[in-house]
C-alpha positions, 0 to 999 in steps of 0.5 A, spaced: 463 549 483 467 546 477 463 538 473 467 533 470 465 533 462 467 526 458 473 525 455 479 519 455 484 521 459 491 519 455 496 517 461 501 517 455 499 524 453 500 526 460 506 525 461 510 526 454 516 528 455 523 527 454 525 520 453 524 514 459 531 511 461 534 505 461 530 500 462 523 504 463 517 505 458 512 509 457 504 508 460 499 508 454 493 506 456 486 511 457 482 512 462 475 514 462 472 520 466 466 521 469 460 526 465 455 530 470 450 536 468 450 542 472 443 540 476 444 539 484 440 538 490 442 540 497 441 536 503 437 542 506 432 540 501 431 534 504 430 536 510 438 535 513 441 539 519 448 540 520 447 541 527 452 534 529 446 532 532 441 530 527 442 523 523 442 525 516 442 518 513 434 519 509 436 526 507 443 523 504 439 517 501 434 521 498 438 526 496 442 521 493 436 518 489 434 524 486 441 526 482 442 520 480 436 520 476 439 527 473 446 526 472 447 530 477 450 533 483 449 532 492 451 538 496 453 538 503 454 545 505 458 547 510 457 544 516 457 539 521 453 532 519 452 527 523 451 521 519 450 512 519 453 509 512 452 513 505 450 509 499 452 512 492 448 511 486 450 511 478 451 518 476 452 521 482 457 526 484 456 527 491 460 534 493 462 537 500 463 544 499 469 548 503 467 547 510 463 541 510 464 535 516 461 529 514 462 525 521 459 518 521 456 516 528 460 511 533 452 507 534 454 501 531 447 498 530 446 503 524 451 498 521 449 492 518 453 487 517 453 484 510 457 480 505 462 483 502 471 482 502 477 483 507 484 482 505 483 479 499 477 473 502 470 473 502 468 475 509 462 478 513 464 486 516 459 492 517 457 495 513 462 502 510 460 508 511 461 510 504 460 505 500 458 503 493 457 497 488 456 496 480 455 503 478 458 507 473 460 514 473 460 517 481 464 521 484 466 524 490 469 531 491 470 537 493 475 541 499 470 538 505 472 532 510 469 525 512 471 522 518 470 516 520 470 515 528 474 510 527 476 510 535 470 506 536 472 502 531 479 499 532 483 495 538 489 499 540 496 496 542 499 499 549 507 500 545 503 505 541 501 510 546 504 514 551 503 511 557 497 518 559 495 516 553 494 508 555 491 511 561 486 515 559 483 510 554 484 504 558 479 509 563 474 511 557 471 503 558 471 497 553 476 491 555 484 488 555 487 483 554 490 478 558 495 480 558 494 487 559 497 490 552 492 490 547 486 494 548 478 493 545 473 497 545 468 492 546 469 484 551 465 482 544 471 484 540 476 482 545 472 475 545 473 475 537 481 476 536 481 471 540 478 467 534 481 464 528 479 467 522 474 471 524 469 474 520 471 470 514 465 465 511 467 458 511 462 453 512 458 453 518 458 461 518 456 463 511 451 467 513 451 475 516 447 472 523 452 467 524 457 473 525 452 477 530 455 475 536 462 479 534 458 484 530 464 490 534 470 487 532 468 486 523 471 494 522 468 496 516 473 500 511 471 507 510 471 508 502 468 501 498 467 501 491 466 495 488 464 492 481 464 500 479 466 504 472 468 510 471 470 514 478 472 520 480 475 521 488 477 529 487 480 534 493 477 531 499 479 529 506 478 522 508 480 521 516 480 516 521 478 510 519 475 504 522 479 499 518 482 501 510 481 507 508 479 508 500 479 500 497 476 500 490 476 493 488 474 490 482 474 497 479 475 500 472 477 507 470 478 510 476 482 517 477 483 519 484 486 527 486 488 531 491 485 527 496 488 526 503 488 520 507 489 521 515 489 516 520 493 516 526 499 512 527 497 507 531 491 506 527 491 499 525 489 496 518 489 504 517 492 503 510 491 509 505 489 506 498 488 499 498 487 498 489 485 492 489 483 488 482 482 494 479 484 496 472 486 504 468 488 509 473 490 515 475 492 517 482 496 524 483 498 529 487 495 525 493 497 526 500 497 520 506 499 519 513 497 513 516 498 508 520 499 503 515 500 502 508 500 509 504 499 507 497 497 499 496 497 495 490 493 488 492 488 482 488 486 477 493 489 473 496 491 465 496 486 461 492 481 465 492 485 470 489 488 466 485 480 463 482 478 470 481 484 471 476 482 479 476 491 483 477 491 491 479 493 494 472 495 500 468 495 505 473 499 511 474 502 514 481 504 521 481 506 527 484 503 523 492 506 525 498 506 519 503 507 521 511 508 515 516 506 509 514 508 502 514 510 503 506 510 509 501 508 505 495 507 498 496 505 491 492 502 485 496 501 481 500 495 479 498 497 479 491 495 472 488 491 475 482 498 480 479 499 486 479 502 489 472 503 496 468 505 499 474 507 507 473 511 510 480 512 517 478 515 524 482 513 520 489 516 524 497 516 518 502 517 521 509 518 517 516 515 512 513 518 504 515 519 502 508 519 506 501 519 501 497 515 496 499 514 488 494 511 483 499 509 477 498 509 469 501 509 461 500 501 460 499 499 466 495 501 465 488 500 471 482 505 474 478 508 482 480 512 484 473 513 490 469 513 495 475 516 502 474 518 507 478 522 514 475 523 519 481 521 518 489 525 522 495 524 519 502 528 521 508 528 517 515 525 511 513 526 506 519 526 500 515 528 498 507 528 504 502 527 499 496 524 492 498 522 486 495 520 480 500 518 473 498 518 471 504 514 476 508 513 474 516 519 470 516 526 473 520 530 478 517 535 475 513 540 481 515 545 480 521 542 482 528 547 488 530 552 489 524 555 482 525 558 478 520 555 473 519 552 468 512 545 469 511 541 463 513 538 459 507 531 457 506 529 451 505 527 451 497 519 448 497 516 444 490 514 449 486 506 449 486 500 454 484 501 458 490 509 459 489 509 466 487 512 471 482 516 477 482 519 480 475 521 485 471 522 492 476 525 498 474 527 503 478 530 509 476 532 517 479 531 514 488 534 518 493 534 517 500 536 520 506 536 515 512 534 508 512 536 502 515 537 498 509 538 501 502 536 495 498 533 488 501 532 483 495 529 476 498 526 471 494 525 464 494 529 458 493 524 455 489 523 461 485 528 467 485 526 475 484 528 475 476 530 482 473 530 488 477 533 494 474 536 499 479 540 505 476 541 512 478 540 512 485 543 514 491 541 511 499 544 513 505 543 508 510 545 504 515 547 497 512 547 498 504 544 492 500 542 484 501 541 480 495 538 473 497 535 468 491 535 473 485 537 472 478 539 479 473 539 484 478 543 490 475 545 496 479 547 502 475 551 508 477 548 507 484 550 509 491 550 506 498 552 510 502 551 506 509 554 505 516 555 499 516 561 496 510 562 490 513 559 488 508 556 494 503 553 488 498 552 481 501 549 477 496 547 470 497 545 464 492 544 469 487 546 469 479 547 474 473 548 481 478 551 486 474 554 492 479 556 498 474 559 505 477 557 503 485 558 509 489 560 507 497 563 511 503 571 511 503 575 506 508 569 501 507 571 495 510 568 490 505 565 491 499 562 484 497 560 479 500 558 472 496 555 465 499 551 459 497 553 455 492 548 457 487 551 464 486 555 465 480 555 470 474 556 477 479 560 482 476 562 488 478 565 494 473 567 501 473 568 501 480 573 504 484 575 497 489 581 501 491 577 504 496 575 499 500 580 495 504 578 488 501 574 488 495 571 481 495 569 475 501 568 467 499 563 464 503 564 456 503 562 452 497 563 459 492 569 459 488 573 466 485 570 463 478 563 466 480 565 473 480 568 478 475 572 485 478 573 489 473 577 494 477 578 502 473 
């Protein structure tokens, strides 16, 4: 067994290298690590079985209890333990050896219900079955697995199944909808979605017994640490979740590695990592396949977010494999507190709907800035490889069926704190094979996407970009590779966007598309307009002035 010995990890060290690209800098901050001694307890010194049918809580927590008073380490040898929550303590690496299921039971009374954070608000859930609060140096690692039950746990929706697969589990008890289309596994749950924000505290409800009557529907996130310095999450497998899988809140110095995160895909809420309000990290050679965000980036949400004021900040992703997902590496939508110095290196996505996912909407407010990605291959994306949402929730801007037709415009709104931001991206070395949309950029008319730098890549997709309320968006030796050319680029009320060397399919039909009367200083260079069969379309209200083609 190997321990974790003190030192400051250089992100900048680590990646040394050749000089970063256009527009790109390099990490420089630490991130400190976990230190153990080599004294280890083993649960079968404290009366645990790993038989699958013994509740090892007590032997978990004492076991717990004495290495933390040691610095030390918590075997779980190989086998099968059955278990309600774990609690970590300070100085605790708890370590599942080759072998080791540590399975949490579906008896939902050995879940408390506590206060806690759900999407980004003070809320009342069950208690997680891992979980950790204020501590400094704890860790977990090790080849073993953790699994959650979280069938026990989650509604499920009948478009997600197959139609056996709906039977079987409509079969195993709990209730439907009125509609017959969604499934819980309680009728207290099914009761509670029909509640508005349930399990949120407001007044009247601020107590955890005022939440008892739909205790089965406050899903629990797998892995929560909060308030914690100094963490190590270290080669083991995390599997089927109630709700988030691993959500580090409010965290310092977090290094998480070789960790793999699995859910099924109709899995709900099942989001891989969810950092959120955490600062200094690293998270690398990761694997995740979920059903919904694989690696996310939050820090509250709305004005509650906005009171904590605390961003996700200083971390660097790499060498992370994300299988089916909702997106691969995303920020939002519960941002409000910011997200900066953020380090995307050498990342596959794989079947996932979006790559690239920036999200956000009217209400949340936070600033996203100096976010960098150099390296990410992803195929068989289904939605957009690269997204920057501003208006997430609402219609898609882009045309139903290839139609051409003008984007709608969205109504500009008085800026207020809740008006959010999304500045200064650079994006470099992306490939994708398969998508629907190369790159979708949409912001707000009260508040454009400013600043995205997007060089040296290629996308092969069905439509190729939308550019909707944004300003100094440059796009350098870049490939659309899209289907649809009618248009390649559709760029509406947006200012000062410079497209340098784009590459595109021979015999598009149409290169560029402009509208809105805001739309002005586009430049198009170094592009071969000649094999388009038009180069630029007008749309009313813009005049040939706005943009310049410099044809080669």
């Amino acid at each position: 067994m190997t321990y974790q010995f003190p030192f400051l990890l250089s992100v900048a060290a680590v990646l040394a290298g050749a000089a970063p690209a256009t527009g790109q800098v390099r990490p420089t901050f630490t991130v400190k690590s976990t230190q153990f001694s080599a004294d280890t307890v083993s649960l079968l010194n404290y009366g645990g079985k790993a038989n699958g049918q013994t509740l090892n809580t007590k032997a978990f927590q004492q076991a717990i209890a004495a290495a933390s008073q040691k610095r030390g380490v918590v075997l779980v040898p190989a086998g099968l333990w059955l278990t309600g929550p774990i609690e970590l303590k300070d100085n605790v690496n708890l370590h599942l050896a080759k072998g080791a299921l540590v399975q949490f039971t579906t008896d939902k009374s050995q879940y408390p219900l506590i206060k806690t954070n759900w999407e980004g608000v003070d809320a009342v859930r069950n208690q997680s079955p891992i979980s950790g609060m204020d501590l400094t140096n704890v860790a977990i690692t090790g080849p073993g697995v953790f699994d959650g039950n979280g069938d026990a746990w989650r509604p499920v929706k009948k478009d997600k199944l197959t139609a056996g697969q709906w039977k079987k589990l409509v079969a195993s008890g709990g209730a439907l909808n009125e509609k017959k289309d969604y499934w819980y596994p309680s009728e207290q749950a099914l009761r509670a979605s029909t509640m508005p924000e349930p399990g949120v505290i407001k007044p009247g409800k601020t107590t955890t017994a005022d939440f008892a009557d739909i205790k089965d529907f406050l899903r629990p996130n797998m892995l929560s640490l909060q308030r914690c310095k100094q963490v190590l999450l270290e080669d083991f497998t995390i599997q089927n979740s109630p709700a988030w899988t691993i959500h580090p809140l409010l965290c310092e110095d977090v290094t998480i590695r070789r960790v793999t995160a699995k859910n099924p895909w109709y899995g709900q809420n099942t989001d891989a990592l969810d950092l959120e309000s955490c600062r200094n990290g690293l998270v690398e050679d990761c694997t995740f396949d979920v059903g919904d965000d694989g690696i996310c980036i939050k820090s509250g949400k709305n004005e509650q977010g906005r009171k904590r004021g605390v961003p996700t900040e200083n971390f660097v992703f790499r060498n992370c494999k994300v299988y089916h997902a909702h997106g691969g590496f995303v920020i939002g939508s519960e941002m409000s507190g910011g997200a900066r110095n953020l380090f995307v290196y050498n990342c596959s996505f794989i079947g996932t709907d979006v790559g690239l996912r920036f999200k956000t909407t009217r209400g949340r407010g936070g600033v996203v800035e100096k976010i960098y990605v150099d390296g990410v291959a992803m195929t068989d994306i289904a939605g957009q490889a690269i997204l920057f949402d501003m208006y997430y929730a609402a219609k898609d801007p882009v045309p139903a069926n290839g139609e051409a037709e003008a984007l709608p415009e969205i109504k500009a709104e008085p800026l207020n704190e809740g008006t959010p931001q999304f500045r200064d991206f650079t994006i470099n070395n992306v490939v994708c094979k398969g998508a629907e949309t190369g790159i979708l950029i949409r912001g707000l008319p009260e508040m454009s996407i400013k600043n995205i730098l997007i060089q040296n890549t290629v996308l092969e997709s069905e439509k190729g970009m939308v550019c909707q309320e944004a300003e100094g968006v440059t796009l350098k030796n870049v490939a659309l590779l899209s289907k649809d050319t009618k248009p390649v680029m559709e760029i509406q009320n947006s200012r000062n966007v410079l497209v340098d060397n784009l590459q595109y399919a021979n015999s598009a039909d149409l290169l560029v598309r402009l509208s809105g009367d805001r739309t002005k200083g586009v430049r198009l260079t170094n592009t071969d307009t000649k094999a388009a069969k038009k180069d630029v379309e007008l749309g009313q209200k813009v005049s040939k002035k706005v943009i310049t083609v410099s044809k080669r």
